[in-house]
Phi, psi and omega in degrees: 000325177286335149266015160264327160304327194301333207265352185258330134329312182291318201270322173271333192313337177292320202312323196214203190243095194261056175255003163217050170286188138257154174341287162255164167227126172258034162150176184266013146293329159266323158339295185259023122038053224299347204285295190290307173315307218286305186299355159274319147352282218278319159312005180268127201239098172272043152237349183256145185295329166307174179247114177319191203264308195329326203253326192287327183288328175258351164298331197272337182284318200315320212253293200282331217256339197308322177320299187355160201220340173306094198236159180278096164271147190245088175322173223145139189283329159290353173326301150331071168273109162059086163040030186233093202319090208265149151312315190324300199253050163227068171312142181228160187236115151329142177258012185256307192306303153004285169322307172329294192286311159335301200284325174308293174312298200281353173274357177314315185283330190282333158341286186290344163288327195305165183256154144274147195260193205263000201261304181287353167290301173321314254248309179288316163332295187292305195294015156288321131000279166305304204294348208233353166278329177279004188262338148340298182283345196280343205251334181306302201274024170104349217040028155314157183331297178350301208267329217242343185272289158359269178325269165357258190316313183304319151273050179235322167299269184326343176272318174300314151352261204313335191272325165311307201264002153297306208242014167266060210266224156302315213276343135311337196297318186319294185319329208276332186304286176331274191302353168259347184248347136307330208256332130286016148279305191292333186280291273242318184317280199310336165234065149252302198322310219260309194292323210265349177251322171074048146209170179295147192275303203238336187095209199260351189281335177279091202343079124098031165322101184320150190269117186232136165153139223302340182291318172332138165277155165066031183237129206262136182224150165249204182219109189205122231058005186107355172271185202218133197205145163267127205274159192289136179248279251075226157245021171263161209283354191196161195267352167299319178295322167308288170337283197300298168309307195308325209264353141270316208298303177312326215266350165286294167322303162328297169324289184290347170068044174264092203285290179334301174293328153342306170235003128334271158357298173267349155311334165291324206271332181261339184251028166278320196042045176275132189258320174355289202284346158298293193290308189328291201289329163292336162274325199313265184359265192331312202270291163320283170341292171328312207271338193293315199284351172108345178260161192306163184254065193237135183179162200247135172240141162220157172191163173231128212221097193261080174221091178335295162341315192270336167287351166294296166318340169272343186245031151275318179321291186338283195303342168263004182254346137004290171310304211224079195246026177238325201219024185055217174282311206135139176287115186069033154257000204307307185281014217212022181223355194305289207325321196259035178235352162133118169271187171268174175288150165126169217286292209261154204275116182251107185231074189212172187289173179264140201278068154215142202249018161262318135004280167000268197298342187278290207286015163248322211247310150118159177320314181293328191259342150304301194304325176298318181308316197281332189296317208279020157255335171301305191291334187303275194347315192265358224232315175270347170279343168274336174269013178042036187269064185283357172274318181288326166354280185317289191326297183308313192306300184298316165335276208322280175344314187270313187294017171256344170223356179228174179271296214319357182275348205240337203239334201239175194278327201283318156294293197307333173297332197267327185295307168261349149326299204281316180305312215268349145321291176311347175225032188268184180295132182227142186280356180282000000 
């Protein structure tokens, strides 16, 4: 524990002014130290152009912690489709978001000092843009909790977007690497764990570990070796989502040769059994190899993904956004508008968003905030091919692939985190 504080000390002390960190830290009881907290507090100075430490310190738990699952849920008399409890329609309030939301307040004043360069001004431009193509639907759904929690949170994300690409610049990428290849290591530990016992390890209080075992209704099983096996969660809600993070997040590791988390890591990615998140990651893998070698960064995914369901689900989508095509159904109501658009078929009530989250957005939000969503994945897109920065290239490209068959990039905080990371990497300061 003391050298991995000690190489994380090592990796922030440029960032700010940490002359009165200690060297090392040997566990976290001198760290929080109340003595060490006061002297952090009364140095910290938001008129000087450095970042306080304060801020550097909740970005690096945000980066290490983000897999976490720990959330507050709010049951609701709406909550409910036909006596069936939906996630959807359950606001939560996050502890990552928490964090988030912390790191936003207290960085206000260095915000409004900063000069913006013309990549983050876009950035804000759009994504001000979206939120505001989304108040429509929020006004659709009546402006209930739902729709008005929805809003909030996409723009609580999308402000972390923007804080990446203020204050994240090269001379951060180490730190962020180091915490993300921390970060896949323990999640990654924890469903090696999971798979290989074939129930949950520690429960949920250990950030927020899914209750697992194969008897559980609604506990998602796979097929391996010719068994029916339970597939790796982590601390994330479903193993596509495991997938689906892992299958850029490696290919960042990869880059960077942090082999040890690497390969934890894709043992979590496989034994997750997500074919998504396979193809994400053999093309990331594949586009990065191109790009490494000096060739375009061009390559094809292909999979076969013969799940009826979702293709019902798009074409419910089709029909609310039909209905409505300026201001949808309502932000976050898609499921809960399903009933009168036709549900899928099959023995048990499948009540979940449709799995593409550009569908998502057109049948809740309406057509003008898809195009604003596409614009700002467009400028990203060009914004890292003119700084020639092809792993956010790659990165965006696998989004963009995995929002073509799941919501979660869109729906869920652990997605929505890979999601405004990598948009707010596309537009930070580059030395190129």
């Amino acid at each position: 524990m003391g050298k991995f504080w000690g190489r994380i000390v090592k990796k922030i002390r440029p960032l700010g002014n940490l002359s009165h960190f200690p060297k090392t830290l040997p566990g976290f009881p001198q760290f929080f130290h109340k003595r060490k907290l006061q002297n952090i507090w009364k140095k910290l100075d938001f008129s000087t152009g450095k970042l306080p430490p304060i801020l550097i310190l909740l970005f690096s738990f945000i980066i290490f912690l983000f897999p976490n699952n720990l959330a507050k849920h709010l049951i609701l008399p709406q909550s409910y489709i036909l006596g069936v409890l939906v996630d959807y329609l359950s606001p939560a309030l996050y502890l990552t978001e928490i964090l988030i939301a912390l790191l936003l307040v207290l960085s206000l004043g260095q915000l409004l000092k900063r000069k913006l360069n013309r990549p983050q001004k876009m950035l804000l431009l759009f994504s001000g843009f979206f939120l505001a193509t989304l108040l429509p639907s929020v006004w659709r759904g009546s402006f209930d909790l739902i729709g008005i929690w929805r809003w909030i949170e996409i723009a609580l994300w999308l402000g972390f977007g923007f804080w990446v690409s203020v204050f994240v610049s090269d001379k951060w990428k180490r730190l962020l690497f180091l915490l993300l290849a921390a970060a896949v290591f323990w999640v990654s530990f924890l469903a090696l764990g999971q798979f290989l016992t074939q129930h949950s390890l520690f429960g949920y209080w250990f950030l927020g570990e899914p209750e697992l075992n194969p008897s559980l209704g609604g506990v998602t099983l796979g097929s391996w070796g010719g068994k029916e096996v339970l597939r790796a969660y982590g601390t994330f809600p479903h193993p596509n989502v495991l997938g689906g993070v892992l299958s850029i997040v490696l290919v960042w590791l990869w880059l960077k040769r942090y082999w040890v988390s690497f390969g934890v890591g894709l043992g979590a990615l496989i034994t997750s059994l997500s074919k998504t998140a396979w193809a994400s990651f053999l093309g990331g893998t594949l586009g990065s190899f191109l790009v490494r070698s000096g060739l375009n960064p061009f390559f094809i995914l292909w999979s076969d993904f013969s799940v009826s369901r979702r293709l019902e689900l798009l074409g419910s989508a089709g029909k609310m956004l039909v209905s409505s095509p300026l201001a949808g159904v309502g932000l976050g109501q898609f499921t809960r508008s399903l009933p009168n658009f036709g549900l899928p078929s099959g023995l048990s009530l499948f009540v979940q968003p449709v799995h593409n989250i550009f569908a998502l957005i057109a049948a809740e939000s309406g057509i003008l905030a898809l195009l604003a969503f596409l614009a700002l994945l467009f400028f990203a897109l060009r914004q890292t091919i003119r700084d020639r920065r092809w792993w956010l290239t790659v990165s965006l490209t696998q989004l963009i692939f995995l929002g073509l068959f799941d919501h979660y990039l869109y729906t869920l905080p652990q997605g929505l985190f890979l999601f405004s990371l990598i948009i707010g990497l596309s537009f930070s300061y580059s030395d190129n």
